[in-house]
C-alpha positions in Angstrom: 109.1 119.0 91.0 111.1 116.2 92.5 113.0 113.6 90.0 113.3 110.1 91.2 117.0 110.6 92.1 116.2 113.3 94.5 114.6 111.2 96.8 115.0 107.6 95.7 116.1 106.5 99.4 113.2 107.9 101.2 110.6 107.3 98.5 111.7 103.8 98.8 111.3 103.2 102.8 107.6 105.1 102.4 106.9 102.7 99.4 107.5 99.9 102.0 105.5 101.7 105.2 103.1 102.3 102.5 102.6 98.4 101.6 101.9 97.4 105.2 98.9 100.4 105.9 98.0 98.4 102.2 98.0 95.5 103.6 96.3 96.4 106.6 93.5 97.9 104.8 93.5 94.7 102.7 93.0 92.7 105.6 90.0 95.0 106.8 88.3 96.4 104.1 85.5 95.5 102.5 85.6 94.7 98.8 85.5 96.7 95.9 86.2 96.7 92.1 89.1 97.7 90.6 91.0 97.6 94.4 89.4 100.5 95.1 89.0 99.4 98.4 92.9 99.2 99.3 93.6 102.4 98.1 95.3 105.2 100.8 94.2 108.6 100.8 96.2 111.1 100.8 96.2 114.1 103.5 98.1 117.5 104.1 101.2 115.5 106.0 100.8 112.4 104.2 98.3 109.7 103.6 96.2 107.4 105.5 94.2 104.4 105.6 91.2 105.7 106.3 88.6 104.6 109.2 88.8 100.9 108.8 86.5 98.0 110.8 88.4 95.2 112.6 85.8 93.2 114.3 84.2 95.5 117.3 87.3 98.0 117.0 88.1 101.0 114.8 91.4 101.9 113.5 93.3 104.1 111.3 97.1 104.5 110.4 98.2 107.6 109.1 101.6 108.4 107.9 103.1 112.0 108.3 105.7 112.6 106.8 106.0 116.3 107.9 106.2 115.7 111.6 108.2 112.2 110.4 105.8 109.9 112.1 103.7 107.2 111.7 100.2 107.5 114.0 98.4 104.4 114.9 94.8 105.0 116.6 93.0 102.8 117.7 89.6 103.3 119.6 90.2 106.9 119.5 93.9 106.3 121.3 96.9 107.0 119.3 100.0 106.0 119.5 103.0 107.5 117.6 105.9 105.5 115.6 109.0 107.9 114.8 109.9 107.3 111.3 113.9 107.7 111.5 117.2 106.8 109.4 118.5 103.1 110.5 115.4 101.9 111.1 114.6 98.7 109.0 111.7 97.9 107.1 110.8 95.3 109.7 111.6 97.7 112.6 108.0 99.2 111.4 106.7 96.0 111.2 106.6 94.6 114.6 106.3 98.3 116.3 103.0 98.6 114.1 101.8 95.4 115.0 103.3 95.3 118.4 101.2 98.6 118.8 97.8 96.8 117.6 98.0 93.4 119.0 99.0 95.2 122.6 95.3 96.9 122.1 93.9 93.8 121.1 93.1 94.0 117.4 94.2 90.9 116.0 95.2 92.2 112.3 97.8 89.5 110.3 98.8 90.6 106.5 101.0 88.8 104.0 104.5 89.8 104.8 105.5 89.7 100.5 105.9 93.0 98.9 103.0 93.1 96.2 104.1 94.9 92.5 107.8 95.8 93.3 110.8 94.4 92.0 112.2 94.4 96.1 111.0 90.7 97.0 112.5 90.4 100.5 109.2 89.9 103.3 108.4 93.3 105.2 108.8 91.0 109.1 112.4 89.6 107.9 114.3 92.7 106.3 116.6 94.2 108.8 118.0 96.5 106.0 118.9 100.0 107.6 116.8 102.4 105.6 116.9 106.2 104.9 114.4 108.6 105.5 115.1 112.6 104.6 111.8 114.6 105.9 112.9 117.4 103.6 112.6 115.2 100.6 109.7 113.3 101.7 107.7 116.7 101.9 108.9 117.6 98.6 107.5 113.7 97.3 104.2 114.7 99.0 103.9 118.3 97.4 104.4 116.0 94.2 101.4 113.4 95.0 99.5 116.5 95.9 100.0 118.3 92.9 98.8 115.0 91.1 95.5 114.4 93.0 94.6 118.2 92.9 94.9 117.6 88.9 93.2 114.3 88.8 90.2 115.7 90.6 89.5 119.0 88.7 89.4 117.0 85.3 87.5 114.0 86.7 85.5 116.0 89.4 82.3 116.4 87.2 82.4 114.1 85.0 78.6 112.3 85.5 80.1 108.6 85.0 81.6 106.1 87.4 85.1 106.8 88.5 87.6 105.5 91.1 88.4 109.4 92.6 92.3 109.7 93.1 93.9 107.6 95.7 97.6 106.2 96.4 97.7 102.6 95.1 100.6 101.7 97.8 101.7 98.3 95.0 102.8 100.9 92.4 103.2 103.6 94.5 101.7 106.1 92.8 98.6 108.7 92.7 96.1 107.6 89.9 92.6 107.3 89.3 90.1 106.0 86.9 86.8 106.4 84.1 85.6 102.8 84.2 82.7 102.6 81.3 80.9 99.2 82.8 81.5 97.4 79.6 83.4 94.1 80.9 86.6 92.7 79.5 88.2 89.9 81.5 92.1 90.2 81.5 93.5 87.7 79.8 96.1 86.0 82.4 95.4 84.3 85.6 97.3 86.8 87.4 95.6 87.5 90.8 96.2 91.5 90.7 95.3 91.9 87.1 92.2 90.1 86.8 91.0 92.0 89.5 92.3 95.3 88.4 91.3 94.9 84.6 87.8 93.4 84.4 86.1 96.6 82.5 86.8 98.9 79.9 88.1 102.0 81.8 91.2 104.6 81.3 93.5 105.5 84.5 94.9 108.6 85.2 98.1 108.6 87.1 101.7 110.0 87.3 104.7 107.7 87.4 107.5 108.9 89.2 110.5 108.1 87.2 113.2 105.5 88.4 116.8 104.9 87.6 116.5 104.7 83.6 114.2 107.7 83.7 115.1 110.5 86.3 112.0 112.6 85.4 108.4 111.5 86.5 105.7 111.5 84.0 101.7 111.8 83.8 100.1 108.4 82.4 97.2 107.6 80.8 96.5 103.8 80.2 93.1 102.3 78.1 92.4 98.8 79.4 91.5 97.0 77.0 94.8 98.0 75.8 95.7 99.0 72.5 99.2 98.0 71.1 98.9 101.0 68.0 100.3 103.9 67.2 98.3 106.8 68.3 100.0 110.2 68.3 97.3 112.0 66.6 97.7 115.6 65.8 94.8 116.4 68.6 97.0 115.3 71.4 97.5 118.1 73.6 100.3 119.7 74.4 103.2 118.5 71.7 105.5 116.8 73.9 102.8 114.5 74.8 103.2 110.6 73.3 101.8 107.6 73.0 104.1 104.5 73.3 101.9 101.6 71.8 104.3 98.7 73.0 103.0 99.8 77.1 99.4 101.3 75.5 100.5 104.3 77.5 100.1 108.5 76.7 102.8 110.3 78.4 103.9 114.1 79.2 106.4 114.8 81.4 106.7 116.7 84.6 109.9 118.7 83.5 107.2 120.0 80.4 104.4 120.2 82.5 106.4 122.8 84.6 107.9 124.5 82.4 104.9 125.3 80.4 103.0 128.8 80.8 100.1 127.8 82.7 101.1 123.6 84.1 97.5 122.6 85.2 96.3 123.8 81.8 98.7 122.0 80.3 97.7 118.6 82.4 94.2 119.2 81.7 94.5 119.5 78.3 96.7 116.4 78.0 93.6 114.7 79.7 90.9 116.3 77.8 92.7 115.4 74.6 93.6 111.9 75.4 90.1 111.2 76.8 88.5 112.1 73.5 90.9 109.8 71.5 90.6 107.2 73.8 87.1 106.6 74.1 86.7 106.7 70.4 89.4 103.7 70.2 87.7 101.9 72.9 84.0 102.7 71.1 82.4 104.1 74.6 78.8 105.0 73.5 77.1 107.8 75.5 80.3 109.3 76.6 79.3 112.5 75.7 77.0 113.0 78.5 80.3 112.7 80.8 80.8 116.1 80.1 76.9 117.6 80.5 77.8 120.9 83.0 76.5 120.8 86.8 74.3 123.0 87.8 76.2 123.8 91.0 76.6 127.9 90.4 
């Protein structure tokens, strides 16, 4: 386990490198509910955009944290971008874009961070930044952790589900039951109307900031539902629900410290799934859970 203190630096500058692979895939993907579409997967030394289309050319950026680089192919020729303390956030910038407009791919993003608090534009910030490859590794070994758990309880489940991905806004590792039934969000917000359109439930872990040192497994219904529900069933006991955020926690630090830590996650899934779906009156939910024949 990492707390957010550990590595707040570093998780910071591959928040930012994060947003502009984002953006990137933005800018080239095709569309998909939910964002699903933007979404970076996440690989042994770090995550990735993926195989992405930009006109006649293919491309993919890939961040490894490991080897402390950031890899931009391009037809099948990479090119390599240290990652480095004193670099600045628009040091990346033009030295990824520098390294696809010299090969011809014409790729322009929105410069303005998207769901952080930081509001300065990725192209104009000449900020030194820190980067620790130690810590980083540790952050990764974390988002790993995460996706590992994600997938084993949503793996098969026979429903439609957004498999777990890094959603470079929030920076974290979540994924999603979405039940079809639709629900427009209430505010014109452009990121929230896209994002909440259908009932669903995401699966994530948050991880922590400077109020709350210790990250935390989420689970969030949209609709949301401001009530209290710490029912008995909830699995394990330091799991809560805070009805003012329509949020189920459990910490990490319990998570670890508990006998067996991915039974403990899985049961705070199972549990929370069942309560969830009866709050949110999902009919047919039990055939989620029908066994595959896979043996």
């Amino acid at each position: 386990m990492i707390k957010h203190s550990e590595w707040a630096d570093t998780k910071f500058t591959l928040h930012l490198i994060s947003q502009i692979l984002g953006k990137v895939k933005l800018a080239t993907a095709h569309k998909e509910p939910q964002w699903e579409h933007i979404t970076l997967s996440l690989t042994p030394n770090g995550f990735t955009t993926g195989l992405l289309f930009a006109e006649d050319d293919l491309l993919q950026l890939d961040v490894d944290v490991r080897n402390s680089l950031i890899s931009i192919n391009v037809n099948g020729t990479t090119e390599d971008i240290p990652i480095e303390t004193s670099k600045s956030i628009k040091d990346y910038f033009d030295e990824i874009f520098h390294s696809l407009h010299s090969r011809g791919v014409e790729v322009t993003i929105n410069p303005k961070p998207q769901e952080m608090a930081y509001k300065k534009l990725l192209n104009e910030d000449e900020t030194p930044l820190t980067f620790n490859q130690q810590d980083a590794v540790r952050g990764l070994t974390l988002f790993q952790f995460v996706l590992n758990e994600e997938l084993k309880f949503l793996a098969p489940l026979r429903c439609r589900k957004i498999k777990p991905a890094l959603f470079w806004g929030t920076f974290d590792v979540s994924a999603l039951i979405v039940n079809g039934i639709m629900e427009e969000f209430p505010e014109d917000k452009v990121i929230e109307k896209a994002a909440f359109d259908e009932h669903m439930i995401e699966y994530g872990c948050w991880l922590g900031d400077e109020k709350t040192d210790t990250p935390s497994f989420f689970v969030l219904p949209y609709p949301f539902i401001n009530k209290d529900l710490n029912y008995p069933s909830v699995k394990p006991a330091e799991a809560y629900y805070e009805a003012s955020l329509s949020e189920y926690f459990l910490d990490l630090e319990s998570v670890m410290k508990s006998d067996n830590p991915s039974e403990t996650v899985q049961a705070f899934f199972h549990t929370t799934f069942d309560i969830l779906q009866k709050e949110l009156e999902w009919e047919g939910s039990t055939h989620y859970f029908i066994p595959l024949k896979m043996d």
